[in-house]
ROZAKE-959421 format. One line per field, with one value per residue (C-alpha): residue in three letters; residue number from 0; z, x, y. Coordinates in steps of 0.1 Angstrom, whole numbers, always signed. Layout:
BEGIN
res c(ALA;...)
n c(NUM;...)
up c(Z;...)
east c(X;...)
north c(Y;...)
***
This chain:
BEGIN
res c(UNK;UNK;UNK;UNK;UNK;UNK;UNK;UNK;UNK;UNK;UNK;UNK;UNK;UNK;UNK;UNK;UNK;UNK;UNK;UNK;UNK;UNK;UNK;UNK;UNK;UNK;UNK;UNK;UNK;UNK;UNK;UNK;UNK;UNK;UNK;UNK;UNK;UNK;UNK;UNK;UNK;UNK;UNK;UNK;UNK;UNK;UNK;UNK;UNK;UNK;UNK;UNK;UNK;UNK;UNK;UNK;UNK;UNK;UNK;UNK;UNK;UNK;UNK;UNK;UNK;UNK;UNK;UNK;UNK;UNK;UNK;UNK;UNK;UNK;UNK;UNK;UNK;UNK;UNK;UNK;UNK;UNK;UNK;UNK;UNK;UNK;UNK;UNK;UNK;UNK;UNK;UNK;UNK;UNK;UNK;UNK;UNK;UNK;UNK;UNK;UNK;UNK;UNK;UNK;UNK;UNK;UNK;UNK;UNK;UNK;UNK;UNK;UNK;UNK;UNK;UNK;UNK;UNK;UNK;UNK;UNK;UNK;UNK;UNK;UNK;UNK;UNK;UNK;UNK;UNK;UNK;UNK;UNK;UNK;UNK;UNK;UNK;UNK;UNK;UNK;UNK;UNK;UNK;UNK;UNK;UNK;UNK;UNK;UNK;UNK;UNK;UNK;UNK;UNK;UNK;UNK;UNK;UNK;UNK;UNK;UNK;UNK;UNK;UNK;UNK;UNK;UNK;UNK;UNK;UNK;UNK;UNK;UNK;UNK;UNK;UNK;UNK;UNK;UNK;UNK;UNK;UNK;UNK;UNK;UNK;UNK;UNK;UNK;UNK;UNK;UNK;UNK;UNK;UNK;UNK;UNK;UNK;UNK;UNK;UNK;UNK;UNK;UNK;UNK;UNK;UNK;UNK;UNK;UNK;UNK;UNK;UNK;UNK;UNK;UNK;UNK;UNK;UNK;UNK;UNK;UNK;UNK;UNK;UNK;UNK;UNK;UNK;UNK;UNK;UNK;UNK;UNK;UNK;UNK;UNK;UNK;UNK;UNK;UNK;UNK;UNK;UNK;UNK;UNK)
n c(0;1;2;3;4;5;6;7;8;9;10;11;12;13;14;15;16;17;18;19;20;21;22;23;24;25;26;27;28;29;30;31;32;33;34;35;36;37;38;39;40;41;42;43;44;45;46;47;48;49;50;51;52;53;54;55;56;57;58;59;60;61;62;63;64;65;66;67;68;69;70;71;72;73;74;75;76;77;78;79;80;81;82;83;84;85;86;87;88;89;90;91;92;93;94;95;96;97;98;99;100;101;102;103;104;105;106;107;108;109;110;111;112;113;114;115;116;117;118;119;120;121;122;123;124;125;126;127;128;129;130;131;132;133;134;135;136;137;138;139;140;141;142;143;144;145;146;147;148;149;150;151;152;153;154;155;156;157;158;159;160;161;162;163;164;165;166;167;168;169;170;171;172;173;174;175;176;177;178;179;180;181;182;183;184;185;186;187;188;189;190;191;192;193;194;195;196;197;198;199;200;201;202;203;204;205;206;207;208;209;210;211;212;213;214;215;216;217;218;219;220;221;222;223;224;225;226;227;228;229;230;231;232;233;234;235;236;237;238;239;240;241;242;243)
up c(-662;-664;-633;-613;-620;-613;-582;-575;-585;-559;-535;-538;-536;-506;-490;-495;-482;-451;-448;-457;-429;-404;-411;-406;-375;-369;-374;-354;-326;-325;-331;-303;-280;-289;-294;-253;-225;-199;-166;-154;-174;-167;-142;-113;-110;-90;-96;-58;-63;-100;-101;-126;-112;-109;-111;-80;-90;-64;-84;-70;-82;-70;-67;-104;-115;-151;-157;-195;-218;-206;-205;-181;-197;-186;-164;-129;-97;-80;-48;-37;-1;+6;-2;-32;-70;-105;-136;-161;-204;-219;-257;-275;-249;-232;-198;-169;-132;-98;-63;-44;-7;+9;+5;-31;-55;-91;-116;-152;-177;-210;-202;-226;-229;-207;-189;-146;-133;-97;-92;-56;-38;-17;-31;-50;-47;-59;-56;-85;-89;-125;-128;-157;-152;-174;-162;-178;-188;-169;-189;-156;-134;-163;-178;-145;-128;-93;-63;-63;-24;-24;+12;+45;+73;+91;+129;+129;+138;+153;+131;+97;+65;+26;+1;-38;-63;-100;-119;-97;-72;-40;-21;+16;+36;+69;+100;+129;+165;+190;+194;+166;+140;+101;+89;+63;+37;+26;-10;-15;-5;-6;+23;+20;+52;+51;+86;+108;+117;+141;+136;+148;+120;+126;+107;+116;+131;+134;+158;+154;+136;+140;+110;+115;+85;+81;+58;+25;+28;+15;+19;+3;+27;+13;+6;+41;+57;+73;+97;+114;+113;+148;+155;+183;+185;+206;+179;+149;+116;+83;+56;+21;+16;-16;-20;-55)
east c(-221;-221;-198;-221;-254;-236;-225;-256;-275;-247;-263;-295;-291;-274;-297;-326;-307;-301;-338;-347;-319;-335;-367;-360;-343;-374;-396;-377;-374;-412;-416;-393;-410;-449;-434;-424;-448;-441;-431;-462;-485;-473;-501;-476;-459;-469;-453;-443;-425;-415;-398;-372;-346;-362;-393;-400;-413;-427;-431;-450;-457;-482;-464;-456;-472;-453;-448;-464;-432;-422;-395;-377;-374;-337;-307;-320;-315;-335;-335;-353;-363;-367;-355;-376;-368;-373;-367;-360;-365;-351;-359;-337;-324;-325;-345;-323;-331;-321;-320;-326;-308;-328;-311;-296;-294;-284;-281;-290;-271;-292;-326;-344;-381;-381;-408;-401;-416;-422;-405;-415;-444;-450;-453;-415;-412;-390;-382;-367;-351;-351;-324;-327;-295;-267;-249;-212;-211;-188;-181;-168;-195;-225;-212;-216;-249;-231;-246;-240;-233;-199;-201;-225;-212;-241;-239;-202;-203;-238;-241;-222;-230;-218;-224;-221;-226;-240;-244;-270;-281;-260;-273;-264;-271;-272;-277;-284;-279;-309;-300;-274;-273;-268;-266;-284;-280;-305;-316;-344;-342;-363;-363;-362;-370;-351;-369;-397;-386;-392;-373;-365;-357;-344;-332;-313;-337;-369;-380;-380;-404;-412;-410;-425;-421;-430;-406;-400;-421;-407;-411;-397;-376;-386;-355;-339;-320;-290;-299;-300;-318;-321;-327;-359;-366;-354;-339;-312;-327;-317;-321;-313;-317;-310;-302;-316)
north c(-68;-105;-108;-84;-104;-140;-121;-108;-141;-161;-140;-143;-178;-178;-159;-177;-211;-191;-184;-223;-237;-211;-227;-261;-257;-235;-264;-286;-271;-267;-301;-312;-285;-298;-339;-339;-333;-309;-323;-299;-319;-352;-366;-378;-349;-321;-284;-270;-240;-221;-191;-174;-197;-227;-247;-274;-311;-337;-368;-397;-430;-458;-489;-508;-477;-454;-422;-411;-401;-368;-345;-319;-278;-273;-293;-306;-322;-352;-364;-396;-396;-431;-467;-480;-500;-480;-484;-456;-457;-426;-426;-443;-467;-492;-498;-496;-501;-490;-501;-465;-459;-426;-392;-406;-375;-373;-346;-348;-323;-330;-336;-367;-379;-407;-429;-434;-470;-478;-512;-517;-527;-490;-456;-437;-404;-381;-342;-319;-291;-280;-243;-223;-211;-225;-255;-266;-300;-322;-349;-370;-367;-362;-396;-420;-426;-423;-404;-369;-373;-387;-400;-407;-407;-426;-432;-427;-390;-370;-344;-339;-329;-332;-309;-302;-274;-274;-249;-223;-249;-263;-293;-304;-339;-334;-354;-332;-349;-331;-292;-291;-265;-262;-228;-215;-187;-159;-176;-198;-238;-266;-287;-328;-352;-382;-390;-372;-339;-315;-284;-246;-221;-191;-162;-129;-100;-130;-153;-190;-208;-241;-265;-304;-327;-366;-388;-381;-347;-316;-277;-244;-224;-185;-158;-139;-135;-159;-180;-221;-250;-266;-302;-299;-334;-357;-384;-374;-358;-360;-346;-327;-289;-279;-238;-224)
***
């Protein structure tokens, strides 16, 4: 009798330090939800695009103007369009700065509250992916702050491309000499200009439509069918599309 109500008394008291660990992990995941701000509330950063796979971020900053603290929802990819100085403080750490070539793109794993500062005297901007699909950690390429483009071949070829895949995105820079192609597949993209553009998209079964685009602007490339991106200008384009 004694053994059943220690037993039963064991239990109890298990049970209610179950319930008390559930609620301060409760607690502190609300607080860490309500203690960030939303990258869609953050005042520099407009929301293009969201869907159930991603949500679409153009961030701009005035020159030697901040970001307030904020965070990213789930793993992402940024590209920055064009040459320009930042800094970056993620909480915790220590500022760090950057020197930015156009086309650069990085991918962050485990999103932090950090603050973005324009270091330079014109405009930063910055486009980002955020997937809500799961991502594995890579420990080699989530430790370095490297470009995620491993190479550019400049002016040493006309048209080439590199590309990389993480988690439910893929990303492609391309230089397109006049009336070369890139193919394209049937999910959504966002399109990056790394210089003007004028270009002729065309999918299977549609005629071509016509897609112009000044430096460092961007546009979402809807769901279709297969098709090609055409260089109609007269000079090389470049530029990132990023699949999602």
């Amino acid at each position: 009798m004694e053994r059943d109500a220690y037993n039963h008394g064991m239990k109890t008291y298990a049970s209610k330090c179950l319930v008390l660990v559930c609620l301060i992990y409760s607690v502190a995941a609300g607080a860490q939800s309500t203690g960030c701000l939303d990258a869609s509330d953050e005042p520099h950063h407009e929301l293009l695009f969201a869907n159930a796979d991603a949500r679409i971020f153009v961030l701009d900053l005035p020159r030697l103007a901040s970001t307030k603290p904020y965070c990213y929802a789930h793993p992402y990819l940024f590209v920055v369009p064009g040459a320009n100085r930042t800094s970056k403080t993620l909480e915790g750490r220590a500022t760090m700065s950057h020197d930015w070539n156009a086309g650069e793109a990085r991918f962050v794993y485990q999103p932090m509250k950090q603050v973005i500062r324009n270091e330079g005297m014109i405009p930063h901007r910055e486009v980002v992916v955020e997937t809500t699909h799961k991502v594995q950690f890579d420990p080699v390429d989530g430790s370095y702050d490297t470009d995620e483009f491993t190479s550019d071949l400049g002016s040493t070829k006309p048209t080439w491309w590199v590309s990389f895949t993480r988690g439910g995105l893929a990303a492609s820079k391309v230089q397109l000499a006049p009336g070369s192609d890139f193919p394209i597949s049937s999910p959504n993209h966002v399109l990056i200009a790394l210089t003007d553009l004028e270009l002729s998209s065309v999918r299977e079964g549609k005629p071509a439509e016509k897609i112009e685009l000044n430096q460092q602007e961007s546009r979402i490339l809807p769901a279709g069918a297969p098709g090609k991106l055409t260089n109609a200008g007269q000079r090389p384009a470049q530029f990132v599309v990023v699949e999602f």
